[in-house]
matplotlib code that plots the C-alpha trace (Angstrom):
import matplotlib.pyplot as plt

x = [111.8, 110.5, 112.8, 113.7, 114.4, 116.6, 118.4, 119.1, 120.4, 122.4, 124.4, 124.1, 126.4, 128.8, 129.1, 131.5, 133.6, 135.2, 138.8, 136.8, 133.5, 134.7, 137.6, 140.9, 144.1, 146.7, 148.4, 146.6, 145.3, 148.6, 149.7, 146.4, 147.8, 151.3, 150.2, 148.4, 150.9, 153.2, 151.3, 151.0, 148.4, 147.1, 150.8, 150.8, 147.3, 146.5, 147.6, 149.9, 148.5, 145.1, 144.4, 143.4, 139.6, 138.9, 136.0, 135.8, 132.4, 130.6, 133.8, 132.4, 134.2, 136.9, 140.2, 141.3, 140.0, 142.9, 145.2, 144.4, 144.3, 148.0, 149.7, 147.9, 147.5, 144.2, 140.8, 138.8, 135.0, 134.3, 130.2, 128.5, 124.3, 124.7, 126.0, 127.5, 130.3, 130.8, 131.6, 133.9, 135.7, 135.6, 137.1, 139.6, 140.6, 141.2, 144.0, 145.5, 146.0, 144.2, 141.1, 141.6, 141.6, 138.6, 134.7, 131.9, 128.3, 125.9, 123.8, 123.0, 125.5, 122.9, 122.3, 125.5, 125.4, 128.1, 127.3, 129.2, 132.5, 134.6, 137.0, 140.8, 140.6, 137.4, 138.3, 135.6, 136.5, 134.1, 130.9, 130.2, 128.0, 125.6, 124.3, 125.5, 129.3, 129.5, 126.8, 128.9, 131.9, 130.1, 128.7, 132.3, 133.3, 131.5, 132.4, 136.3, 138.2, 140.2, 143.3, 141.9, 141.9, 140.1, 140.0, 138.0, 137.8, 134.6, 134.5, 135.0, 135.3, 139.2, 138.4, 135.9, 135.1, 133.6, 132.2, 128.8, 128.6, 130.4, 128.2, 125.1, 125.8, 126.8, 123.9, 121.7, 124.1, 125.7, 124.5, 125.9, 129.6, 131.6, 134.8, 137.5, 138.0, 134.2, 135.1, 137.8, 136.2, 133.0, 135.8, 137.1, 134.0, 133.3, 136.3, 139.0, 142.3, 143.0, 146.6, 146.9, 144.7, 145.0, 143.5, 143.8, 145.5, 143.9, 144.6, 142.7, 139.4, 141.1, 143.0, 140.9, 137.4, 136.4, 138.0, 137.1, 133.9, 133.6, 134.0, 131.2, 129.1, 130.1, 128.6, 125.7, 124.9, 125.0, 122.7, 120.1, 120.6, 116.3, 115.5, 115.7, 115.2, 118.4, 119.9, 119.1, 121.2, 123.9, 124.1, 123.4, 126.8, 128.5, 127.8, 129.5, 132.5, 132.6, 132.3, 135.4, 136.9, 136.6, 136.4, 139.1, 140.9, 137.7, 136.7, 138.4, 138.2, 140.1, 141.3, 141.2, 143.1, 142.4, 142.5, 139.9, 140.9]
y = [36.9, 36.1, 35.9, 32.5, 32.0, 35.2, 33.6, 30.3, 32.3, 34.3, 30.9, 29.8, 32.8, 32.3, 29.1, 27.2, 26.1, 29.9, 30.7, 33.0, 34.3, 37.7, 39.6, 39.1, 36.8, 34.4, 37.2, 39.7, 36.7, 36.0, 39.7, 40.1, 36.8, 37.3, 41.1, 39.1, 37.0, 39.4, 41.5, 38.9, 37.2, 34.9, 34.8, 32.9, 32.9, 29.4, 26.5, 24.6, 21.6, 22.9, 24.0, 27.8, 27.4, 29.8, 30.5, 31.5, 33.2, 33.4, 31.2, 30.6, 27.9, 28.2, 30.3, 31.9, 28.9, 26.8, 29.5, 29.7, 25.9, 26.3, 28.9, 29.0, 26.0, 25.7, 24.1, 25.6, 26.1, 27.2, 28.4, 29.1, 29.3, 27.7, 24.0, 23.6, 25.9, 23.9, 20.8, 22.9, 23.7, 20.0, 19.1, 21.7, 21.1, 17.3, 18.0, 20.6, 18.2, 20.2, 18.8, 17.1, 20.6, 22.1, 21.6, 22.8, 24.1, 25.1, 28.1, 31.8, 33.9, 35.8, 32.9, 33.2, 33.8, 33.7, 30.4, 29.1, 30.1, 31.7, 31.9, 32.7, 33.8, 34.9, 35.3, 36.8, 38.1, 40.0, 39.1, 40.5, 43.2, 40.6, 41.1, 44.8, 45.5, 47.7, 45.2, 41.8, 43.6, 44.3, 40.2, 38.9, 40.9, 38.5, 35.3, 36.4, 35.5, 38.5, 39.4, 37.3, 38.4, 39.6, 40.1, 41.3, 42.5, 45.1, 47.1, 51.1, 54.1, 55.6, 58.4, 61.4, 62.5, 59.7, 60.8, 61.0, 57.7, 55.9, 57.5, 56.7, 53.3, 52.4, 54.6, 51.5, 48.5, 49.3, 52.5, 51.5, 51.0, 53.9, 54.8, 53.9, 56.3, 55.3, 52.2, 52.2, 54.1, 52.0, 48.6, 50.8, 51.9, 47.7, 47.2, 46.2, 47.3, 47.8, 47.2, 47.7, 48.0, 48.2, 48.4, 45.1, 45.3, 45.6, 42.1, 41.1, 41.5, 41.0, 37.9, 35.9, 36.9, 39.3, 38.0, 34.5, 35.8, 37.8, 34.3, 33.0, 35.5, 35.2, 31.6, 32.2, 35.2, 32.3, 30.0, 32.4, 34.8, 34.6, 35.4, 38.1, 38.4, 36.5, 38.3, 41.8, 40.1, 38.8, 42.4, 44.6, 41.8, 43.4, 46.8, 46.2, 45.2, 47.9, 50.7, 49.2, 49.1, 52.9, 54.2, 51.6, 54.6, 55.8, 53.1, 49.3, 46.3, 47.0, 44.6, 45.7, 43.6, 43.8, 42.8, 42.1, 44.6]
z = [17.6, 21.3, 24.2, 24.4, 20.4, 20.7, 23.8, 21.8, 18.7, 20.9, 22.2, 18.4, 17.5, 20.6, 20.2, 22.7, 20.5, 19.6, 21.2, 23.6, 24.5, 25.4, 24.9, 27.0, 26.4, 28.9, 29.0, 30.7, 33.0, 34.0, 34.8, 37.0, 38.8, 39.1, 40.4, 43.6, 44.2, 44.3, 46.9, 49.1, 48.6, 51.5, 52.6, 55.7, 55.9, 54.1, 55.5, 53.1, 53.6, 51.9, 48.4, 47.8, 47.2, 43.8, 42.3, 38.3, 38.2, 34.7, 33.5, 30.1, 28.3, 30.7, 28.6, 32.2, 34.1, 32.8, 33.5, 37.0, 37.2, 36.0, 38.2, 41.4, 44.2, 43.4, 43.9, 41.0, 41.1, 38.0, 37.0, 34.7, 33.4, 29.9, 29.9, 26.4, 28.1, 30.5, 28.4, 26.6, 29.7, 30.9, 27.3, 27.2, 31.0, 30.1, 26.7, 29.2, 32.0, 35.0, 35.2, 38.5, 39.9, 38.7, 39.4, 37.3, 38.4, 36.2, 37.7, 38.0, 39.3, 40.9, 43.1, 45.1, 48.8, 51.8, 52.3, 48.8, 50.5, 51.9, 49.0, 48.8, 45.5, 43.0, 39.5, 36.6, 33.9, 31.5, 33.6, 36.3, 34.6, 34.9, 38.0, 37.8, 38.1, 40.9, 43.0, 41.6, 43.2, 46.7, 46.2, 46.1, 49.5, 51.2, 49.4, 50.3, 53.3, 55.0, 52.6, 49.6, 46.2, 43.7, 40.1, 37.5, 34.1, 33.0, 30.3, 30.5, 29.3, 28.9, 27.8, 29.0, 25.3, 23.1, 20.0, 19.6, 17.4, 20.6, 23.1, 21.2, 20.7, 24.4, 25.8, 24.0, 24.3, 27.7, 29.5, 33.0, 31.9, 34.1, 33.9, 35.7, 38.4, 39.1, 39.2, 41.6, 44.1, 44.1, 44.6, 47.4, 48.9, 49.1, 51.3, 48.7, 48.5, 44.4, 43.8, 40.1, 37.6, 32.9, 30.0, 28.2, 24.7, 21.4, 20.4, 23.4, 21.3, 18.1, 17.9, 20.5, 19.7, 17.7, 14.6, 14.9, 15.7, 12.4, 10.8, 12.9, 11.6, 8.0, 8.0, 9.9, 7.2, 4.7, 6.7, 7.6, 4.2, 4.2, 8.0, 8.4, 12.2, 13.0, 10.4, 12.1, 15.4, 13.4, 11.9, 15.8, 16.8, 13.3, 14.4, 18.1, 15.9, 13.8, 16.6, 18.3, 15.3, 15.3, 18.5, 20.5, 21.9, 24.4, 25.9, 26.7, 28.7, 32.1, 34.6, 38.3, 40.9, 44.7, 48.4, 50.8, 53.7]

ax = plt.figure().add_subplot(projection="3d")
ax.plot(x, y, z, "-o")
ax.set_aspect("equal")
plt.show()
């Protein structure tokens, strides 16, 4: 399968329609929130009379992006590089009643310079390993205004002794994730102040994503039962699924929460 059949697959299986396109919940969202607000966050530093400016990078089809658009005084710029996510967001946005306070852009993170902001507050959750974590961190330093926030999920390792099946697998699907101590001190070494940071729960991947996801996959196995290309991806996605199924303990998807110093 070339490159751009395996890209359109790929959307094919996370489709925009699915609860999530990555594991998290409201929950956890709301904890990373409430956690800045109650540091202080832009306390006496925005004028009231102006809207916080946020930006939801890699917001997929928008799950957190309507809990921001709920809880903070915010004008929401929400991107992402795959437009069928987008109109999911815009759909979802409208039956929730925020709409008003959100805009869309469809482009590459990678593509984001001083010049987009500054911002008060830059959310991303689960994407940020896109551009590489640690360099997607140092990227939003400069997009922030002095004291704004930050918040970020990335997966990691939580424990120092994966077995060998874990380790092996993540050396092919993910060999940059660190853990979190790494992870902390590159945030710090970027001029943040990290304020709390956590694991997200196991029904964070489960009930969200990875079992409506599982039912994805079971139709798309019927569909495509005699290609087998697209069977081999549906079946590599499987395998992901399987490993955290086993190995959930070692390794996670953390949320770190900071302050521009």
């Amino acid at each position: 399968m070339d490159e751009r059949k395996q890209t359109e697959f790929f959307y094919e299986i996370f489709d925009a329609s699915l609860p999530r396109l990555g594991p998290g919940d409201d929950a956890s969202t709301k904890r990373a929130l409430d956690t800045l607000l109650s540091a202080g966050l832009l306390r006496g530093k925005a004028p009231t009379s102006t809207p916080w400016r946020i930006l939801d990078i890699g917001c997929g089809n928008g799950a957190q992006t309507l809990q921001l658009a709920k809880h903070t005084p915010g004008a929401i710029l929400a991107i992402d590089n795959h437009q069928p996510c987008l109109d999911e967001l815009q759909r979802r946005a409208e039956a929730a009643g925020v709409w008003g306070k959100i805009r869309l852009s469809l482009r590459d993170m990678r593509t984001l310079t001083a010049d987009d902001g500054p911002f008060d507050l830059i959310w991303s959750e689960g994407a940020l390993f896109v551009m590489g974590f640690r360099e997607g961190v140092a990227a939003c330093r400069s997009l922030l205004v002095p004291g704004g926030g930050l918040a970020v999920s990335e997966l990691g390792w939580l424990r120092s002794d994966p077995p060998a099946e874990c380790r092996e697998f993540f050396a092919g699907a993910y060999p940059e994730m660190a853990d979190i101590d790494a992870n902390l001190a590159a945030m710090r070494a970027c001029g943040y102040e990290v304020i709390d940071h956590f694991a997200q729960p196991e029904s964070a991947w489960w009930e969200p994503y990875y079992l409506p996801l599982q039912d994805r996959l079971r139709v798309l196995r019927g569909m495509y039962g005699g290609d087998g290309e697209k069977l081999s991806v549906i079946e590599s996605i499987q395998k992901e699924i399987d490993v955290y199924r086993k190995y959930s303990a070692y390794y996670g998807n953390v949320f770190y929460v900071m302050l521009a110093r």
